[in-house]
C-alpha positions as YAML, in Angstrom:
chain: A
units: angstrom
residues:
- id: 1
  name: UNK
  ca: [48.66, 19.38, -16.83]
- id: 2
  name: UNK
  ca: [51.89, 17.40, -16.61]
- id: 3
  name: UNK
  ca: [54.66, 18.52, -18.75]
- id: 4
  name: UNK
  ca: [57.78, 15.99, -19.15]
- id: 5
  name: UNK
  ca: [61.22, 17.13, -20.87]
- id: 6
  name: UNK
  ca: [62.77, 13.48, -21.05]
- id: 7
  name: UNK
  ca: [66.37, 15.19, -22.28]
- id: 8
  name: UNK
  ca: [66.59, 16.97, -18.86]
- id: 9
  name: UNK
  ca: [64.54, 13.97, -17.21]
- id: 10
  name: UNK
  ca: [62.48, 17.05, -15.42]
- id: 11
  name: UNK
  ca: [59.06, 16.48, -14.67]
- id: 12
  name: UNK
  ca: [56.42, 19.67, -13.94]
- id: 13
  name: UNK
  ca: [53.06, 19.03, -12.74]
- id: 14
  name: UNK
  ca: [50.83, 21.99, -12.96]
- id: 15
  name: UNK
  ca: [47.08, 22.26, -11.31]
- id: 16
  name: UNK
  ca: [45.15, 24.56, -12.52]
- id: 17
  name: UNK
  ca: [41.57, 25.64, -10.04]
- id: 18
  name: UNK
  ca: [39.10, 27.84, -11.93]
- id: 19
  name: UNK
  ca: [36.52, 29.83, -9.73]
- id: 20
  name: UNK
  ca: [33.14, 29.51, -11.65]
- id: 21
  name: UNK
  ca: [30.92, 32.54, -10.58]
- id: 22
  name: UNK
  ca: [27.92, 30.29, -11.61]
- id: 23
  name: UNK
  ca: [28.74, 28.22, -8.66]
- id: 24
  name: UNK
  ca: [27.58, 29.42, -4.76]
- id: 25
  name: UNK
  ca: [27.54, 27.43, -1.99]
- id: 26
  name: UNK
  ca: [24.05, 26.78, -0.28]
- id: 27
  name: UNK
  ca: [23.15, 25.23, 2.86]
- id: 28
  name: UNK
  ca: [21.77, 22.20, 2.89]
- id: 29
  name: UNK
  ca: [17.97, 21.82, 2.03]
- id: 30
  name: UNK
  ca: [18.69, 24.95, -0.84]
- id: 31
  name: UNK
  ca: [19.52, 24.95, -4.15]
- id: 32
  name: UNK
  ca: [20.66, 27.23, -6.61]
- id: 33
  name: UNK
  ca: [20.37, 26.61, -10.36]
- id: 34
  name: UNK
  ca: [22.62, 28.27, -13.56]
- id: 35
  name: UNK
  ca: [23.22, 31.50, -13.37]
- id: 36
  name: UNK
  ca: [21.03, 32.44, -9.98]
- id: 37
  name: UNK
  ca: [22.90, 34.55, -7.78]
- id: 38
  name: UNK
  ca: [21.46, 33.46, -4.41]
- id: 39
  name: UNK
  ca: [19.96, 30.12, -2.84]
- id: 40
  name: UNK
  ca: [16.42, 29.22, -2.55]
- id: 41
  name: UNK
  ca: [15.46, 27.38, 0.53]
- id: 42
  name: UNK
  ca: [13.62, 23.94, -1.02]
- id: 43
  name: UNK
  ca: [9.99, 24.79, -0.78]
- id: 44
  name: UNK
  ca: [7.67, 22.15, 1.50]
- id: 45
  name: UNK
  ca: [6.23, 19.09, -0.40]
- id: 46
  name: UNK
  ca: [9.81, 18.49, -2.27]
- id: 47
  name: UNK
  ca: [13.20, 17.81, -1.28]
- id: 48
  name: UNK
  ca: [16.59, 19.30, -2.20]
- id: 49
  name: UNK
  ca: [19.29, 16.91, -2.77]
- id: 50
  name: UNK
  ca: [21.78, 18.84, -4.58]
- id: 51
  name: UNK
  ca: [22.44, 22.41, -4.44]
- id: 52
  name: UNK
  ca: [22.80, 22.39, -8.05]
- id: 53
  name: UNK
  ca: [19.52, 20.62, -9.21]
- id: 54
  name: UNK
  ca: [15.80, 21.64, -9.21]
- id: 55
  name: UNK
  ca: [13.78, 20.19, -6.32]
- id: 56
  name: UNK
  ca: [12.26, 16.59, -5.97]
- id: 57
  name: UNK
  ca: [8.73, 16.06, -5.52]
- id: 58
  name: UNK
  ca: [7.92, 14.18, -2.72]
- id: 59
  name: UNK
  ca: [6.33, 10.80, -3.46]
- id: 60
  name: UNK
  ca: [2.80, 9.69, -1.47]
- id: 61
  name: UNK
  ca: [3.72, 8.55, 2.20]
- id: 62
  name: UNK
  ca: [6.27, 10.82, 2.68]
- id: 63
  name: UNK
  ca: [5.94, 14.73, 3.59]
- id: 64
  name: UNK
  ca: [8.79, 17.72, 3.52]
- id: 65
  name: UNK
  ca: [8.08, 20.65, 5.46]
- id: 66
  name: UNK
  ca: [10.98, 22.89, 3.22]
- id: 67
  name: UNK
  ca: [13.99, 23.05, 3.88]
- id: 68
  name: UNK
  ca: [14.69, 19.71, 3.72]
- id: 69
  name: UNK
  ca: [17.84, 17.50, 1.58]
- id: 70
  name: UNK
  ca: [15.33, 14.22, 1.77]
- id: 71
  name: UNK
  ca: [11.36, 13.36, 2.26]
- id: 72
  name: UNK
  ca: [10.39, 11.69, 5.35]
- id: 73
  name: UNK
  ca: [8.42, 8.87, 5.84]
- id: 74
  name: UNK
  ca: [5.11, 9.42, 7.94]
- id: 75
  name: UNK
  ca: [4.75, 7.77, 10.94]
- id: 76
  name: UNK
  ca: [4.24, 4.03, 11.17]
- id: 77
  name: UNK
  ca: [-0.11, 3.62, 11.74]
- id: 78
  name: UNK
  ca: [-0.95, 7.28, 10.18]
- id: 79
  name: UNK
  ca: [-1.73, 8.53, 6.83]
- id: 80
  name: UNK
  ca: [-0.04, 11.54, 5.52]
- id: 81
  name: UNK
  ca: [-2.12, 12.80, 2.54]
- id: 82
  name: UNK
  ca: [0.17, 16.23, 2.19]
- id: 83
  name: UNK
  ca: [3.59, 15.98, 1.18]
- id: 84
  name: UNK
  ca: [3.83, 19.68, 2.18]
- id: 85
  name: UNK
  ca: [2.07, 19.49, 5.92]
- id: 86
  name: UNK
  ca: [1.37, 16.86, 8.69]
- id: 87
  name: UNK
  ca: [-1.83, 19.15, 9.39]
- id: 88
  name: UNK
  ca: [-3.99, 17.14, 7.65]
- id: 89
  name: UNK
  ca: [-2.07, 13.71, 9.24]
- id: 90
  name: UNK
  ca: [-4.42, 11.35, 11.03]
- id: 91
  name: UNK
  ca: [-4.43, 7.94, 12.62]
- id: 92
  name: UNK
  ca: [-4.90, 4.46, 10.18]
- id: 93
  name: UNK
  ca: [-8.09, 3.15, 10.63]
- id: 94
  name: UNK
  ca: [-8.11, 0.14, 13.02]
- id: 95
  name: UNK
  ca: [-6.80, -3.07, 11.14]
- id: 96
  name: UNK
  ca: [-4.93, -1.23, 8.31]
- id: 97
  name: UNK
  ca: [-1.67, 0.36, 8.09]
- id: 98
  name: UNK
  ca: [-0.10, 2.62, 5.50]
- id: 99
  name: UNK
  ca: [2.65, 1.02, 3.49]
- id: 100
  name: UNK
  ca: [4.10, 2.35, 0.15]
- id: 101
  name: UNK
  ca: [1.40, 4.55, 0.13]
- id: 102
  name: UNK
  ca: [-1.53, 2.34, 0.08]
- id: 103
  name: UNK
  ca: [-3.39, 1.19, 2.61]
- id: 104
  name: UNK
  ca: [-3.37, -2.67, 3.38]
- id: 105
  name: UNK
  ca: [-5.02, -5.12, 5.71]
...
């Protein structure tokens, strides 16, 4: 708020900083929505952004093991069928790849 008095040419700027108890800070790869009291660590199979936003599904060809701010991409010449686990990764057949997901020639 800036409050001017032109006849006494005096200017006063005040900032005002409100604490929001709604708001905790989180590490990242957690999040904590409205009114929760604590941060969740981003489960595996999604990824966690924000602190302040529900968790992203990861998308096919990519894989979070929780915890996680982003999805990663699996590994160039294997499939990754789980975006929660590289357990069930293998190796792309011979002659194919995996690219956006689908496999190619």
């Amino acid at each position: 708020m800036t409050v001017i008095n032109s006849s006494l040419g005096i200017l006063i700027k005040f900032e005002f900083w409100f604490y929001r108890p709604d708001q905790i800070a989180c590490a990242a790869g957690e999040y904590s929505l409205a009114k929760s009291t604590s941060c969740t660590r981003c489960p595996a199979g999604y990824a966690c952004a924000t602190i302040s936003s529900s968790p992203t599904a990861c998308t096919a060809g990519t894989y979070s093991l929780g915890g996680n701010t982003s999805c990663t991409n699996c590994d160039p010449g294997y499939a990754c069928p789980s975006t929660s686990s590289l357990t069930n990764r293998y190796p792309c057949p011979s002659g194919k790849s995996q690219q956006d997901s689908q496999w190619s020639v």
